[in-house]
N, C-alpha and C positions, 0 to 999 in steps of 0.2 A: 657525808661520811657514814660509815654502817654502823658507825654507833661503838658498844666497848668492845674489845680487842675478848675477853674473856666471856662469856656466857653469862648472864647475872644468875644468882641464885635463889630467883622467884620461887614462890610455890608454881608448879607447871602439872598436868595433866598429858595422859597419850593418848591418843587419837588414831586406829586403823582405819584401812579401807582403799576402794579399789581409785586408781584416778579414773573420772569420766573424760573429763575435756580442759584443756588450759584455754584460760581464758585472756588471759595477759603474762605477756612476760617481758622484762626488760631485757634485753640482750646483754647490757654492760655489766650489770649486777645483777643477774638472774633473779631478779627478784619478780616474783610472777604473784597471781591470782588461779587458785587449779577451783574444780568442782571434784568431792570424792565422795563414792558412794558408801554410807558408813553403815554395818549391820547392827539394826535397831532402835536407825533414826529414821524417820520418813522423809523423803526428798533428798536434796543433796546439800552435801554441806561446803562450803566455803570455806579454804584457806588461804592465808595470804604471809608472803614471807620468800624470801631467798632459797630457790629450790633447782637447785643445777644438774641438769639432765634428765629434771624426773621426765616419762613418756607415758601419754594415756595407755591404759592397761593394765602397767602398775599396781602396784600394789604400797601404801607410805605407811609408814608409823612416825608418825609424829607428835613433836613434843610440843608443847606452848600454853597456851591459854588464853580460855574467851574473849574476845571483845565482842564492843557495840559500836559500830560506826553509824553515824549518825545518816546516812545516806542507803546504806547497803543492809543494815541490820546484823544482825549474830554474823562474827566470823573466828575460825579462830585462826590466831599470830603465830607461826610457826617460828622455834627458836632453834629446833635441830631436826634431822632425817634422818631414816635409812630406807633405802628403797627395796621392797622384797619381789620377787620374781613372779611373776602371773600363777595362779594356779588351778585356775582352771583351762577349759579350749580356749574358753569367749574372749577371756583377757587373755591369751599367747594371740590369739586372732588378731586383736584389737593394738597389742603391744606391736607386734613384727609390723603391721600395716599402717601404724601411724605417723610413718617417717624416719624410723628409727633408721633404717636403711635405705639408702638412695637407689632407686630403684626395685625396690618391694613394698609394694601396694597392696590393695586388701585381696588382690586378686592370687597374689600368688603368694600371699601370708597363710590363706586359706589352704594352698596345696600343700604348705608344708605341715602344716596341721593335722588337712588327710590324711599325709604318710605318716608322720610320725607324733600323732597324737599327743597327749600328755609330755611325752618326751621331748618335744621339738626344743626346746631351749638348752636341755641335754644334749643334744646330738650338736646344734649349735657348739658350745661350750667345748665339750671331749672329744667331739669325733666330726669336725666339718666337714671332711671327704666325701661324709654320706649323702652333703644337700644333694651332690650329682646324682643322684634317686630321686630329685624331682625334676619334672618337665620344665624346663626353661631355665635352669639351674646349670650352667658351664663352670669351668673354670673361673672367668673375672669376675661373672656375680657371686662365687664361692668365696672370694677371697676379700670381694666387697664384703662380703658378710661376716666374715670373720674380722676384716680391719674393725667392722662397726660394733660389732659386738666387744674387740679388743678396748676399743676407747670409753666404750662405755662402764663397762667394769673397773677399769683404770679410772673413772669420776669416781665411783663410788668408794673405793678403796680409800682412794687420797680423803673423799670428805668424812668418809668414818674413822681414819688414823688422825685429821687434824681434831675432830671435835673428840676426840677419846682426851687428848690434851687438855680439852675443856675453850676451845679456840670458838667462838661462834660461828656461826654458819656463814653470816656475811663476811667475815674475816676469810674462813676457809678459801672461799670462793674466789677471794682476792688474791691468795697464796696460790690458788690451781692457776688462776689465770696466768700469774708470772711463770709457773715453772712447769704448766702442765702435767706431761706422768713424771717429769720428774720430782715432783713437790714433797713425796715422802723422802727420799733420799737425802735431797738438800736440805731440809727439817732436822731429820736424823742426824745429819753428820755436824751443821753448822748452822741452828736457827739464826745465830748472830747476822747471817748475811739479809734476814728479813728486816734489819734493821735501816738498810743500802736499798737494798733492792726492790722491798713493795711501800710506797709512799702512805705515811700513816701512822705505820711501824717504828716505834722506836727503841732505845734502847733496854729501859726498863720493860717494857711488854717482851718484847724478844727475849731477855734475860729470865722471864716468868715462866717462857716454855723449854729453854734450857732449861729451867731448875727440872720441870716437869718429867724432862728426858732424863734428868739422874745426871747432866753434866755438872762437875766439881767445880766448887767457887775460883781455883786457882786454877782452872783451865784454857790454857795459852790464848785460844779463842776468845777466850772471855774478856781477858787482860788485854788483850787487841783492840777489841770491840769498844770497850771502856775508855780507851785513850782516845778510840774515832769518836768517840759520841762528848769526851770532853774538848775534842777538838772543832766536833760542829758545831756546840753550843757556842764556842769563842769565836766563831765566823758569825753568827747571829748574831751576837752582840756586836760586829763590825771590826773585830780585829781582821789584820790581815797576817800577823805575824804571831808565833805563841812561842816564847823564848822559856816561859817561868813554868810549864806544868812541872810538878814536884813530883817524889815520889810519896809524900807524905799524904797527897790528896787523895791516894788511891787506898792511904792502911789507916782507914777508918776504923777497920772492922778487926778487930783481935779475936784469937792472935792471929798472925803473919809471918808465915813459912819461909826462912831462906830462900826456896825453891820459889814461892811466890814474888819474894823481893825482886830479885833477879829476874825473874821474866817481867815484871813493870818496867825494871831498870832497863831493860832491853831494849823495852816497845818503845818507850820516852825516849832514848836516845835514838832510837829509828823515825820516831813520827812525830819528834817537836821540830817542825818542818815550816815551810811557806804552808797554808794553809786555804789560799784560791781555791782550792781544787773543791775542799768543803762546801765552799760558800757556790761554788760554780753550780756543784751537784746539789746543790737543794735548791739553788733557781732551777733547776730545766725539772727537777721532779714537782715543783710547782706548778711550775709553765705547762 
């Protein structure tokens, strides 16, 4: 499991600097081991933590805090990122040639370079028609370049709007994965559904980044979500049938708006239902 859904609020320190090389990464949970070169430490430094898309070149700011591992020595735990753009030649060199694009190598990382110097991540970015300014550069390697460049900004985005919510980095990660570029969207509109859909996730957590988005306690969604979540609880416990949810068990919390009442009343008479389907969908999210 990646641990709490939220970010703890240790004392933390930031940490820049350039990526040299990854040395490990898990593919499921991107959780990797990078080396970054840091200005005005000697050698390189060791971080370890859940770090999705970063690409030698790079440039990370991160957050976390020292450790000692007993094998490796000094590293430090990374708890969140952002990745900043090369800024020098060396790192655009280093960055375009390291994979980041399938089929561009260091070979013709370098010629974009040549042309457009400093700028090349600009021109990338605003104006890709111009790659056709470099030798070997047609049409479908323009468009390779630009899908890659499209997807990768798309990571970053999504993992700096989830951890702005205060969502941890391995959580993030698990959120991009179900919904890819759509992940802010769905967030935005209905975190409830992270409660369904990424296994982990439950109601209460989900309910913490609603609050976080400014959604209203009596929000249709919410009053929904609340009935699924007392409904799975009663499939866990082995009912197969829930005849009794009240509306009483939902107005804990005073007061309790007409408008609120009424949409419980709603949900309850919609969703005090056969309840298999509960108990079905948390077996196969196990499974």
């Amino acid at each position: 499991m990646p641990g709490s859904l939220f970010a703890e609020p240790e004392r933390t320190e930031t940490l820049e600097g350039a990526l040299e090389r990854i040395t490990f990464i898990n593919e499921e949970n991107a959780w990797s081991v990078v080396k970054l070169a840091v200005p005005g430490r000697s050698g390189l430094v060791t971080a370890v933590g859940n770090l999705l898309g970063v690409q030698p070149g790079e440039n990370l700011r991160l957050t976390g805090r020292w450790v000692k591992d007993r094998k490796y020595g000094d590293q430090f735990k990374v708890d969140s990122y952002v990745t900043i753009n090369p800024r020098t030649l060396t790192g655009i060199r280093r960055y375009l040639g390291s994979g980041l694009v399938p089929g561009i190598g260091s070979v013709m990382a370098e010629r974009l370079v040549e042309r457009f110097g400093i700028e090349t991540l600009d021109v990338i970015e605003s104006a890709p028609e111009r790659l056709a300014e470099v030798e070997g550069i047609g049409p479908v390697r323009t468009e390779r370049i630009r899908a890659a460049w499209r997807d990768q900004k798309g990571v970053k985005e999504v993992m700096i709007f989830l951890q702005s919510l205060g969502i941890s980095t391995a959580w993030s990660i698990r959120i991009y994965k179900q919904y890819k570029d759509r992940s802010v969207a769905v967030v935005r509109e209905d975190p409830y559904r992270l409660a369904t859909d990424v296994f982990g996730i439950g109601f209460r957590t989900a309910d913490g980044i609603a609050s976080s988005l400014g959604i209203p306690k009596d929000a249709p969604q919410r009053l929904e979500a609340g009935v699924r979540h007392a409904l799975s609880q009663a499939a866990d416990e082995g009912h197969v049938l829930r005849h009794n949810l009240r509306r009483a068990d939902f107005f804990k919390a005073k007061p309790v708006t007409t408008s609120t009442q009424n949409l419980v009343t709603n949900s309850l008479s919609f969703r005090n239902e056969n309840i298999f389907q509960f108990r079905d969908q948390r077996r196969r999210q196990i499974e």
